[in-house]
MARFI-227558 format. One line per 5 residues: number of its first residue (from 1); for each residue y, x, z of N, C-alpha, C. Coordinates in nm, 3 decimals, decimal comma. Example, Ala and Ser with C-alpha at 12.3 -4.5 7.8 and 13.67 -1.06 7.14 Angstrom:
<nodes>
1> -0,569/1,319/0,780/-0,450/1,230/0,780/-0,330/1,320/0,780 | -0,225/1,285/0,708/-0,106/1,367/0,714/0,003/1,290/0,787
</nodes>
This chain:
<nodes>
1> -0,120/0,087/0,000/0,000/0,000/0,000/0,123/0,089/0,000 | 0,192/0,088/-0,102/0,326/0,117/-0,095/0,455/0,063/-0,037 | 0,565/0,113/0,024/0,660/0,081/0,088/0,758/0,090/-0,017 | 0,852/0,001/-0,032/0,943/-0,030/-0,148/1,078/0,111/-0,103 | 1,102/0,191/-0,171/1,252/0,289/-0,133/1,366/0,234/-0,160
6> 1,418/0,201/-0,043/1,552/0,167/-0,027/1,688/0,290/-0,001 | 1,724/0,291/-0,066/1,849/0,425/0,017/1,929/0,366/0,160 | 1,907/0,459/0,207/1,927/0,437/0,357/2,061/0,391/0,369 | 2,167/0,364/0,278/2,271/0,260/0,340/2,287/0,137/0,333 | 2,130/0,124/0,216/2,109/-0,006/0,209/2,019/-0,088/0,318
11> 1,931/-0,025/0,367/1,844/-0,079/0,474/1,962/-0,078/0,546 | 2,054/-0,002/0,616/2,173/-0,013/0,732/2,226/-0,135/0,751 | 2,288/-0,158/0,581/2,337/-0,266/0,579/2,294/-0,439/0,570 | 2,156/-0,426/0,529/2,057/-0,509/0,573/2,048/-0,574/0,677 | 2,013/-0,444/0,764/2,005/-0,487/0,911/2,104/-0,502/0,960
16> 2,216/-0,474/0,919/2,341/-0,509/0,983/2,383/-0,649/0,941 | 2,355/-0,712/0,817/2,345/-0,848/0,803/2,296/-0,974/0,877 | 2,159/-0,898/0,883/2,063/-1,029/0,999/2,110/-0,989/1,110 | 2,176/-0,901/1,180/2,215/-0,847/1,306/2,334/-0,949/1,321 | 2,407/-0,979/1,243/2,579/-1,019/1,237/2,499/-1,168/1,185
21> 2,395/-1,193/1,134/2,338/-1,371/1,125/2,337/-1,434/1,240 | 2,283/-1,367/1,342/2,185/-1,390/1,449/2,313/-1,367/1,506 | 2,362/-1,268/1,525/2,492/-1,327/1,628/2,553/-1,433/1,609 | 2,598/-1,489/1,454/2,677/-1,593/1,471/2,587/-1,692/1,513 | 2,483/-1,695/1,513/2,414/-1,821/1,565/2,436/-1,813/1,702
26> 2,382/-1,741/1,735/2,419/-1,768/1,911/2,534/-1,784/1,952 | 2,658/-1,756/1,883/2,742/-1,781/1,901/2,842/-1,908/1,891 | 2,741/-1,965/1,744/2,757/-2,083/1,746/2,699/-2,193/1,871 | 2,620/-2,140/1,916/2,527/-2,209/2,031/2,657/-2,199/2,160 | 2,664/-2,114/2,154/2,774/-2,089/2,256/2,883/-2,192/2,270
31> 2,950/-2,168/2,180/3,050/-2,270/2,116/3,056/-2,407/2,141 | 2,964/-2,458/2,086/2,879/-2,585/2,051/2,895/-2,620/2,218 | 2,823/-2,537/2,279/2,839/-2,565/2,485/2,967/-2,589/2,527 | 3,010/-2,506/2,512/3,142/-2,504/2,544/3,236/-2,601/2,492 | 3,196/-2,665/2,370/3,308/-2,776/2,329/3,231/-2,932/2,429
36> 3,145/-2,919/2,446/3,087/-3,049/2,517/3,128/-3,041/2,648 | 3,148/-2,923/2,676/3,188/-2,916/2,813/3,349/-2,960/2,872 | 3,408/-2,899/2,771/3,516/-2,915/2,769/3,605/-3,095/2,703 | 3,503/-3,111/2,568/3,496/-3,269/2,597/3,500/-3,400/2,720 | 3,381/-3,315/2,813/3,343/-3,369/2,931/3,299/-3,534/2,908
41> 3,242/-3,527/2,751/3,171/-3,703/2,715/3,105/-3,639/2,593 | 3,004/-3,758/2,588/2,922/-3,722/2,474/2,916/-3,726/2,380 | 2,909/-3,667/2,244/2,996/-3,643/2,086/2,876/-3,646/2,045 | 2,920/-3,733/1,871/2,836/-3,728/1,745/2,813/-3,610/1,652 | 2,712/-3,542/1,643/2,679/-3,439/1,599/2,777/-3,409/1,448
46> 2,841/-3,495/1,446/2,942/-3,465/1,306/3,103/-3,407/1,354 | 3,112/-3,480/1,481/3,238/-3,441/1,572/3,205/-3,300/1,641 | 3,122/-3,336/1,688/3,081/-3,123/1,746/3,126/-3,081/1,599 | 3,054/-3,075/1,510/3,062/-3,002/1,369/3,198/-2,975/1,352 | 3,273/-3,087/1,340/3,476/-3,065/1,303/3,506/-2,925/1,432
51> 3,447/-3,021/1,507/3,525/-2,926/1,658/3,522/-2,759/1,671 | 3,409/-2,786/1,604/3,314/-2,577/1,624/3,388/-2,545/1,461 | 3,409/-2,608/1,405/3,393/-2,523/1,268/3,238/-2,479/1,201 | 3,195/-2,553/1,251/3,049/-2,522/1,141/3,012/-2,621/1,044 | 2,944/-2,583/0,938/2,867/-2,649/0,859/2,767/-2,808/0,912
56> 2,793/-2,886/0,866/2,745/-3,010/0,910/2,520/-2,988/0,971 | 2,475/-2,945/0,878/2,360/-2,927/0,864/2,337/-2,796/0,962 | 2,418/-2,664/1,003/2,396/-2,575/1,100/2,396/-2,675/1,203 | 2,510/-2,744/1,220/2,540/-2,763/1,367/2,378/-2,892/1,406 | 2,344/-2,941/1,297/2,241/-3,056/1,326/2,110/-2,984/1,358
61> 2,086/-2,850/1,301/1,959/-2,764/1,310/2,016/-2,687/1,438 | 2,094/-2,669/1,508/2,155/-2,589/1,651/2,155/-2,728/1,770 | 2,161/-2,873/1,750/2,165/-3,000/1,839/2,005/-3,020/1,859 | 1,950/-3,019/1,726/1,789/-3,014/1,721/1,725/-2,958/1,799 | 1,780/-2,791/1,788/1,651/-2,694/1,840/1,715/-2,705/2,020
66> 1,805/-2,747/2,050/1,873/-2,778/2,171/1,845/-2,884/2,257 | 1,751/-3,051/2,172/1,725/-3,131/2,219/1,611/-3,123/2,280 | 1,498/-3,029/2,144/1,361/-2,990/2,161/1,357/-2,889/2,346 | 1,448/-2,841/2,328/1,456/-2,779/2,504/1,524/-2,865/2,579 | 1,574/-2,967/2,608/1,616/-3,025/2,719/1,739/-3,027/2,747
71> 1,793/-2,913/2,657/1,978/-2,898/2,697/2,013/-2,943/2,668 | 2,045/-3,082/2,561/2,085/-3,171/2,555/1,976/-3,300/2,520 | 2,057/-3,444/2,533/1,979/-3,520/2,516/2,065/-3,639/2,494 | 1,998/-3,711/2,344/2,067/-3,842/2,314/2,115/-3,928/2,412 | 2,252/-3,981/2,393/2,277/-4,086/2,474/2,383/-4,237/2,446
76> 2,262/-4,318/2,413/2,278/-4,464/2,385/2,186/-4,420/2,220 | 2,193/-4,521/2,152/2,191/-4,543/2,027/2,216/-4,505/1,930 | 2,391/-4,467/1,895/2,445/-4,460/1,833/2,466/-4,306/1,777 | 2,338/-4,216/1,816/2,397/-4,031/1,801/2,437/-3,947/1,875 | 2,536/-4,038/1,957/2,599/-3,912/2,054/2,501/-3,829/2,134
81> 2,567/-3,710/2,197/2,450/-3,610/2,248/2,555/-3,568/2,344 | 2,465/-3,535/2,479/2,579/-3,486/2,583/2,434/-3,330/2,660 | 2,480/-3,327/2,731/2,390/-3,197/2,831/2,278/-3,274/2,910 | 2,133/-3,185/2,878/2,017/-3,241/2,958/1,978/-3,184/3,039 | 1,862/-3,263/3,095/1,812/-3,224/3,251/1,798/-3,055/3,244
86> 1,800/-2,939/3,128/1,734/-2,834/3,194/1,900/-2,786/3,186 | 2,031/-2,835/3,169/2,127/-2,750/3,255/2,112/-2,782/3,380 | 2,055/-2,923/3,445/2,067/-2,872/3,553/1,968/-2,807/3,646 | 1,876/-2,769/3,624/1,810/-2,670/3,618/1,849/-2,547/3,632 | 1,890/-2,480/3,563/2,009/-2,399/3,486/2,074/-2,379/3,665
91> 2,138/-2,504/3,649/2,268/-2,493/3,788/2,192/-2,470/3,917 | 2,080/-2,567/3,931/2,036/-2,552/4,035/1,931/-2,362/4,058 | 1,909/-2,335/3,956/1,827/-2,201/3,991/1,974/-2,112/4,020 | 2,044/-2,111/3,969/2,218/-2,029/4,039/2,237/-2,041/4,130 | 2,282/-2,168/4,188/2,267/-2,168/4,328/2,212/-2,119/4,430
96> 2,054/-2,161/4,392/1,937/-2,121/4,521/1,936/-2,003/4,488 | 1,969/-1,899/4,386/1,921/-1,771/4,352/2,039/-1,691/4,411 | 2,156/-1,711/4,372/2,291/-1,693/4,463/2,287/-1,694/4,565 | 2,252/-1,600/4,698/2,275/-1,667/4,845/2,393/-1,686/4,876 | 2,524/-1,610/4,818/2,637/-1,616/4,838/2,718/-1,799/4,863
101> 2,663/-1,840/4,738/2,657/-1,934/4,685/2,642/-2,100/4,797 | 2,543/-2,108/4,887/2,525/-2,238/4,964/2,623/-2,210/5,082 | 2,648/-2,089/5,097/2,764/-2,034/5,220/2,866/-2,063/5,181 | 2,915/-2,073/5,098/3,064/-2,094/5,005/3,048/-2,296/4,964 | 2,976/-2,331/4,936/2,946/-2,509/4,927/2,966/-2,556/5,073
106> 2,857/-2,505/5,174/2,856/-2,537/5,350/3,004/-2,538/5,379 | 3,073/-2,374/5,355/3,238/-2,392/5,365/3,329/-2,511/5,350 | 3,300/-2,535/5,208/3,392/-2,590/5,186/3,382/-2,772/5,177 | 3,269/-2,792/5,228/3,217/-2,917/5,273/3,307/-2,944/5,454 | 3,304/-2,834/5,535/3,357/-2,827/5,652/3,494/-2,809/5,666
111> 3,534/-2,747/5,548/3,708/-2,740/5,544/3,737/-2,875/5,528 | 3,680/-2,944/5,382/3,748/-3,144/5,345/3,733/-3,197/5,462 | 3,596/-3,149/5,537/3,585/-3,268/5,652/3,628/-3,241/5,764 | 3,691/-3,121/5,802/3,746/-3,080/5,902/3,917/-3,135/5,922 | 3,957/-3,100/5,766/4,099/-3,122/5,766/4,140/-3,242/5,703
116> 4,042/-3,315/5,613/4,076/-3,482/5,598/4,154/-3,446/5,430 | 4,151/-3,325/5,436/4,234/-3,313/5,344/4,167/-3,277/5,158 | 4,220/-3,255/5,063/4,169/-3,199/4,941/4,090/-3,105/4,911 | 3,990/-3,025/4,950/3,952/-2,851/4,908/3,867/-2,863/4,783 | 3,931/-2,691/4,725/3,861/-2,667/4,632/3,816/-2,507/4,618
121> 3,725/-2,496/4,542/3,672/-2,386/4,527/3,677/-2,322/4,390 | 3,794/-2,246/4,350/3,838/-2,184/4,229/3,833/-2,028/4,218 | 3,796/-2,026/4,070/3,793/-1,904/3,974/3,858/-1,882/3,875 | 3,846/-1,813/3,800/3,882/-1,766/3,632/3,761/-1,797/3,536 | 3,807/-1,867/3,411/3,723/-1,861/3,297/3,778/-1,761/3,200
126> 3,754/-1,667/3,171/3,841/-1,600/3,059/3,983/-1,561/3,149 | 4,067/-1,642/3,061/4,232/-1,623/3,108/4,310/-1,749/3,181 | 4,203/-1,800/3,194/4,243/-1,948/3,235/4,155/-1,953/3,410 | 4,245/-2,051/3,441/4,205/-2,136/3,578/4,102/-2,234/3,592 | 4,006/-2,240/3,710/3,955/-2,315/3,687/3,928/-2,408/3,831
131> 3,893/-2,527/3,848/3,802/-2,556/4,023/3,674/-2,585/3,965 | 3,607/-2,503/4,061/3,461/-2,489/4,032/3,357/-2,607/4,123 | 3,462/-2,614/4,241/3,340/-2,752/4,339/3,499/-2,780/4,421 | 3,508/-2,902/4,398/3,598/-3,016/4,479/3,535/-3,117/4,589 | 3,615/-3,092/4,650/3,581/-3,216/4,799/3,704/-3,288/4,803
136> 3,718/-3,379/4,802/3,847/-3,497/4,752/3,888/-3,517/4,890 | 4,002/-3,582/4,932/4,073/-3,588/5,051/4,027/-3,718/5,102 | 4,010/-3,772/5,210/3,947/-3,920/5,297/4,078/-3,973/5,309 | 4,231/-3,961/5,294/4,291/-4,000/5,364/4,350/-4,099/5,247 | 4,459/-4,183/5,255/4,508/-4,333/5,183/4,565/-4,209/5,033
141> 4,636/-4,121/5,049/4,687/-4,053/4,930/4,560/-3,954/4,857 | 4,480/-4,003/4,820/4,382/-3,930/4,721/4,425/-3,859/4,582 | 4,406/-3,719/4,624/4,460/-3,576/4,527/4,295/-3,562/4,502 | 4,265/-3,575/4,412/4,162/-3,496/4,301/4,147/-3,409/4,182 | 4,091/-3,330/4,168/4,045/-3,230/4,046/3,979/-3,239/3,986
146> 3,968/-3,225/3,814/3,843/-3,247/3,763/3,794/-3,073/3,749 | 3,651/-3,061/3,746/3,597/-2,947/3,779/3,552/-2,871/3,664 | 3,596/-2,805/3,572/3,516/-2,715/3,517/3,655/-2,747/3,373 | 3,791/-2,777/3,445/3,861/-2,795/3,373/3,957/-2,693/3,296 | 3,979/-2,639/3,199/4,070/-2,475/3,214/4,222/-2,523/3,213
151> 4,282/-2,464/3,307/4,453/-2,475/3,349/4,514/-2,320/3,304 | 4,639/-2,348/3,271/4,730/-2,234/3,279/4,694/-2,168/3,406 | 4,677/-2,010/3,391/4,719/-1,966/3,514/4,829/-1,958/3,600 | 4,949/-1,963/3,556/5,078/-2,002/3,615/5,067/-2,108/3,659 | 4,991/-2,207/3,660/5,050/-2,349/3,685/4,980/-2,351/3,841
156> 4,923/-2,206/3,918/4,865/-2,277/4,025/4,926/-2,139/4,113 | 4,876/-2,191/4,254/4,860/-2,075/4,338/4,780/-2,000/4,314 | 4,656/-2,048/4,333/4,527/-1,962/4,323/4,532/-1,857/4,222 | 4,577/-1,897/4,046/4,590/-1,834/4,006/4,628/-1,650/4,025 | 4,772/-1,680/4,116/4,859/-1,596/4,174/4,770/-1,452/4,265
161> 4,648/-1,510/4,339/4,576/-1,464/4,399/4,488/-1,373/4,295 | 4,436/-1,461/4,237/4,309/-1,394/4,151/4,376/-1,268/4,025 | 4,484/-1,246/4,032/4,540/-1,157/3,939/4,624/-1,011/4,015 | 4,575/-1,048/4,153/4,587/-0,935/4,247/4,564/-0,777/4,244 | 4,471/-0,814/4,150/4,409/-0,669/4,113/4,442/-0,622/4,000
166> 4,518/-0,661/3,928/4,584/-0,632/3,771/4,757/-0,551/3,811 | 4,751/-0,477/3,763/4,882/-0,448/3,725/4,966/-0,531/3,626 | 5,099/-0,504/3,652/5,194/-0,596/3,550/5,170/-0,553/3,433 | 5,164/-0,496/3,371/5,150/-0,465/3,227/4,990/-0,529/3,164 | 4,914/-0,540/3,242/4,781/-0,605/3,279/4,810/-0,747/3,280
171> 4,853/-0,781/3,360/4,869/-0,926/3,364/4,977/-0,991/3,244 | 5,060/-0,904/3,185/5,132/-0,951/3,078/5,091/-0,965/2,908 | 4,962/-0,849/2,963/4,876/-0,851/2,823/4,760/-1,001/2,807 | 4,705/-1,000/2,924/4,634/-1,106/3,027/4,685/-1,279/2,948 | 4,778/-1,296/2,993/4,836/-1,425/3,046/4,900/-1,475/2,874
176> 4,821/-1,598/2,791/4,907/-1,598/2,684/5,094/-1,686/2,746 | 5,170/-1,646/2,674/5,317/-1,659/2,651/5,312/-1,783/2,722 | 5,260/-1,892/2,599/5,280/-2,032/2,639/5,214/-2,087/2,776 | 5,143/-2,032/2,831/5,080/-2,091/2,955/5,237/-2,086/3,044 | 5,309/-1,998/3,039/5,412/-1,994/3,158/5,488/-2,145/3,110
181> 5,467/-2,239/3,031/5,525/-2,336/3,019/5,441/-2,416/3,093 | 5,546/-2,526/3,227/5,474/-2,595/3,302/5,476/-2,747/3,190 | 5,350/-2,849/3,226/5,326/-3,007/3,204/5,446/-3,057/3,124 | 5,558/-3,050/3,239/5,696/-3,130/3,235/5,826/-3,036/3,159 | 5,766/-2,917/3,106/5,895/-2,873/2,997/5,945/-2,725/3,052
186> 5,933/-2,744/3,193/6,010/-2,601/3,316/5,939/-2,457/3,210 | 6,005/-2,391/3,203/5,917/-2,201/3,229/5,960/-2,154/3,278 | 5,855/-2,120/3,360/5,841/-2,019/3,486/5,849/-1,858/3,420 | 5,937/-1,781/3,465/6,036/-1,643/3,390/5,880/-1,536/3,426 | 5,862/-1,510/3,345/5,751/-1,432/3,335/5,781/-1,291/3,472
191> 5,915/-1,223/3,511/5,880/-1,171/3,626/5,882/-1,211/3,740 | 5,941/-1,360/3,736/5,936/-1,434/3,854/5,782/-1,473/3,893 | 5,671/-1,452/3,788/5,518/-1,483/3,790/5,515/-1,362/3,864 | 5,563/-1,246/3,827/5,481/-1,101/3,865/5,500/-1,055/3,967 | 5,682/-1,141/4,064/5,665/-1,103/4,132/5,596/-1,185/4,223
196> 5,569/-1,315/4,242/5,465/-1,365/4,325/5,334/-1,336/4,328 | 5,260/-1,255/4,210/5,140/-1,235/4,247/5,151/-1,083/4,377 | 5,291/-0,984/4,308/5,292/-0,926/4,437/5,299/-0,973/4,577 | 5,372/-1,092/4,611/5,411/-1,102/4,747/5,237/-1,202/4,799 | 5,212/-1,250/4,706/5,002/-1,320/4,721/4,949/-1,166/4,782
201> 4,977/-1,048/4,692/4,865/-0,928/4,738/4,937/-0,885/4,859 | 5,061/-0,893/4,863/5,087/-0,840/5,020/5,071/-0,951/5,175 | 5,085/-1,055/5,134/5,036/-1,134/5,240/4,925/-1,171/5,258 | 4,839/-1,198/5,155/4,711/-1,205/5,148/4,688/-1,398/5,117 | 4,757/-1,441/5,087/4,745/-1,568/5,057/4,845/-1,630/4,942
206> 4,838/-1,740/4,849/4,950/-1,768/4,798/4,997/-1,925/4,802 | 5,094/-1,979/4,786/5,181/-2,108/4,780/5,234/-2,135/4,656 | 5,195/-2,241/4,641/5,297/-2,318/4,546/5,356/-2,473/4,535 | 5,438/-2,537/4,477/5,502/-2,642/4,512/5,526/-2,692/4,338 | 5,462/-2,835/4,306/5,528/-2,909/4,182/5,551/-2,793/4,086
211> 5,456/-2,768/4,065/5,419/-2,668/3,929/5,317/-2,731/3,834 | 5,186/-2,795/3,873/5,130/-2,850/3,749/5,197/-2,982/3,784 | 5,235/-3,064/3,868/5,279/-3,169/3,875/5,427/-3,168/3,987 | 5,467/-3,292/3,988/5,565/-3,264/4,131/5,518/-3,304/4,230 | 5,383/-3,351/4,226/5,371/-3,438/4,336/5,265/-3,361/4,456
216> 5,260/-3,235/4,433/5,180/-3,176/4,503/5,189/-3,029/4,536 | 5,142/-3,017/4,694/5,175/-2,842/4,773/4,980/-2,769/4,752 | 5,018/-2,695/4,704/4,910/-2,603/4,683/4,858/-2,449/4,790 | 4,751/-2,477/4,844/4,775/-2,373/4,920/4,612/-2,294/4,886 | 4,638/-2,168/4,897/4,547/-2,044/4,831/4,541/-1,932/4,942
221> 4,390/-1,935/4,955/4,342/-1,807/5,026/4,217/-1,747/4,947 | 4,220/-1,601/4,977/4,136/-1,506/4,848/3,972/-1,505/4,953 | 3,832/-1,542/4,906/3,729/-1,458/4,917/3,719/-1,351/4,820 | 3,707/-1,249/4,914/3,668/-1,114/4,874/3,564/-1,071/4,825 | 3,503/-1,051/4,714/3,354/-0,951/4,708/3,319/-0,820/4,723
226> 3,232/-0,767/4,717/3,166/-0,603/4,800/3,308/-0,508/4,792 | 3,344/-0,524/4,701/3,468/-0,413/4,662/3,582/-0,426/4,678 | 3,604/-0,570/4,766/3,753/-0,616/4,795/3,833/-0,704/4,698 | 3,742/-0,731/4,583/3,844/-0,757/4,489/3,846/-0,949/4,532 | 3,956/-1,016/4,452/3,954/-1,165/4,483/3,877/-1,197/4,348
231> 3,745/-1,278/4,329/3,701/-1,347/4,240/3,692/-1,503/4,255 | 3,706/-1,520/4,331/3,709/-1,689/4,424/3,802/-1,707/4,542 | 3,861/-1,806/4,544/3,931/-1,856/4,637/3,934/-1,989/4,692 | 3,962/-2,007/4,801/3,960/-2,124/4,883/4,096/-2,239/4,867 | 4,103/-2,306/4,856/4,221/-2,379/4,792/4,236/-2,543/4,904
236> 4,354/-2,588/4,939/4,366/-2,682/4,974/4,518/-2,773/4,856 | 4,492/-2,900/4,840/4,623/-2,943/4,747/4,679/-3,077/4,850 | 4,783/-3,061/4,871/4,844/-3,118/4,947/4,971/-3,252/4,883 | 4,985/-3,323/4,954/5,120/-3,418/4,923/5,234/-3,305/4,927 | 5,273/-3,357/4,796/5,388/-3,247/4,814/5,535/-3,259/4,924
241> 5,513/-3,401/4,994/5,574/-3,390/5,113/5,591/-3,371/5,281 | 5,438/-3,296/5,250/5,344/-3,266/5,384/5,465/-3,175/5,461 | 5,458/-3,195/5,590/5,514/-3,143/5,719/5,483/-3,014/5,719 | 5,564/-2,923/5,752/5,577/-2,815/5,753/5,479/-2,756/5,833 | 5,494/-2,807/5,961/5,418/-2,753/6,091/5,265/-2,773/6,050
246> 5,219/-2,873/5,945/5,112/-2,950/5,920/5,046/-2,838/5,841 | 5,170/-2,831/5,689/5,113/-2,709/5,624/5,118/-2,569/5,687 | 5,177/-2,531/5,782/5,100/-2,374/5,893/4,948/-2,446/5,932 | 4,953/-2,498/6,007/4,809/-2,546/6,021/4,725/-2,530/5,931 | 4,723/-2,609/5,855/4,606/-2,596/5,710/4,619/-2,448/5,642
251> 4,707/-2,388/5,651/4,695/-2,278/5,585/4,616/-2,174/5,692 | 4,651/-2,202/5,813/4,556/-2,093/5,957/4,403/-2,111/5,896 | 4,361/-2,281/5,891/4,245/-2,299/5,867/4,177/-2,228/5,728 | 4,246/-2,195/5,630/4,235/-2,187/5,517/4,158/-2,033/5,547 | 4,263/-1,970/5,528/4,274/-1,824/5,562/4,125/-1,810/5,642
256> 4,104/-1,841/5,733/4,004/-1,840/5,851/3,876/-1,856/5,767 | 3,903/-1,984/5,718/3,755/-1,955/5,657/3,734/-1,885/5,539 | 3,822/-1,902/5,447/3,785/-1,789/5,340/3,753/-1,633/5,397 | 3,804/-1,612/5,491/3,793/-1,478/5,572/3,659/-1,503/5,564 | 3,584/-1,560/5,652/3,437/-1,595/5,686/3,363/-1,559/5,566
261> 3,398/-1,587/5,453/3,302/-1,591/5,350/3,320/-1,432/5,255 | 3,440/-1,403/5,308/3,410/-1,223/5,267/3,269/-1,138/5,224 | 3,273/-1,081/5,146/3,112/-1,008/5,139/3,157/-0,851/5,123 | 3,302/-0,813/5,217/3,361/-0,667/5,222/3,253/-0,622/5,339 | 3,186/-0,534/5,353/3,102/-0,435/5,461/2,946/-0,540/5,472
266> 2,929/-0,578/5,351/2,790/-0,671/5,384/2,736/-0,572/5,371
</nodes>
């Protein structure tokens, strides 16, 4: 049996073809997740298609081989397709596999019910903001979050926190332009951002007031991981006409427990 001779920039480039195929597929897969997610309802395999930019027939052979596993699954009649039982699967093996993870939920189950009040548990997606697990407030003024939503980073405290570890020239490369534009029209002066993330790293907590909305006080404390850095933070959202003495309080509590959940000298 003979082997066919190719000149070796042609096999390169070969393999560099199916190499760069196969990525866009997964990438399309990627995508495809991420627009349902961000949908947060369930879409007709022709609407994913507009949404991703793919070919009608990719995106139906990428929903297919996606249904056949469980990650997604028809819902009603009519086509639409939303996320199936094996994301949560997916979520639940993170969790239990995470020990970090049920210590930081326990938290912040004891902060809502301790303080009556809003908590949340936020990160970064990319360049954006996010709340990752919400506990809604018991009291007559109900402040809620939807979870897995991406926000300007300017538009929060937390934000302010989690960019602690960046230098300004870092955070200006970081942060696109338009995010410093708040909901209602305001922009926030790009060193007036830089200097609050300094005065977040020197106090160790951050504040904010009627920035994504007017109607609400935001308050931010950093968990730390092995190396000190802030990747998560503890968050309470407040009436934005809460009592002063009220907000020292909630912020003692805040602080306190995010302290607790540190993983500096584990």
């Amino acid at each position: 049996m003979t082997e066919t001779a190719y000149p070796s920039d042609t096999r390169q480039e070969t393999a560099a073809t199916a190499g760069g195929e196969r990525k866009r597929g997964i990438d399309r897969v990627i995508i495809l997740l991420e627009a349902l997610l961000r949908h947060r309802a369930p879409m007709r395999v022709g609407e994913i298609a507009r949404r991703i930019g793919a070919p009608r027939s990719t995106t139906y052979e990428i929903v297919n081989r996606l249904l056949e596993a469980d990650m997604l699954e028809t819902v009603g009649a009519d086509g639409h397709v939303y996320f199936g039982r094996a994301m949560h699967l997916f979520g639940w093996a993170y969790s239990h596999h995470n020990a970090h993870y049920p210590r930081i939920v326990e938290a912040l189950d004891r902060l809502a019910g301790d303080s009556g009040e809003t908590a949340q548990l936020c990160g970064l997606r990319g360049n954006k903001y996010v709340v990752l697990d919400c506990r809604d407030s018991t009291g007559p003024f109900r402040i809620s979050s939807q979870i897995g939503v991406e926000v300007p980073i300017p538009w929060t405290a937390s934000g302010r926190l989690l960019l602690t570890h960046m230098s300004d020239e870092a955070v200006r490369a970081f942060v696109p332009a338009e995010d410093y534009r708040l909901p209602d029209g305001r922009l926030i002066p790009q060193e007036e951002f830089l200097a609050d993330i300094a005065l977040a790293r020197r106090q160790g907590y951050s504040e904010s007031a009627a920035l994504a909305d007017r109607f609400t006080w935001c308050l931010a404390a950093p968990i730390r991981d092995a190396r000190g850095g802030v990747t998560l933070t503890l968050c309470f959202v407040l009436p934005v006409d809460t009592p002063e003495p009220r907000r020292i309080e909630l912020l003692a509590m805040l602080r306190e427990r995010a302290a607790s959940l540190d993983l500096m000298g584990e």
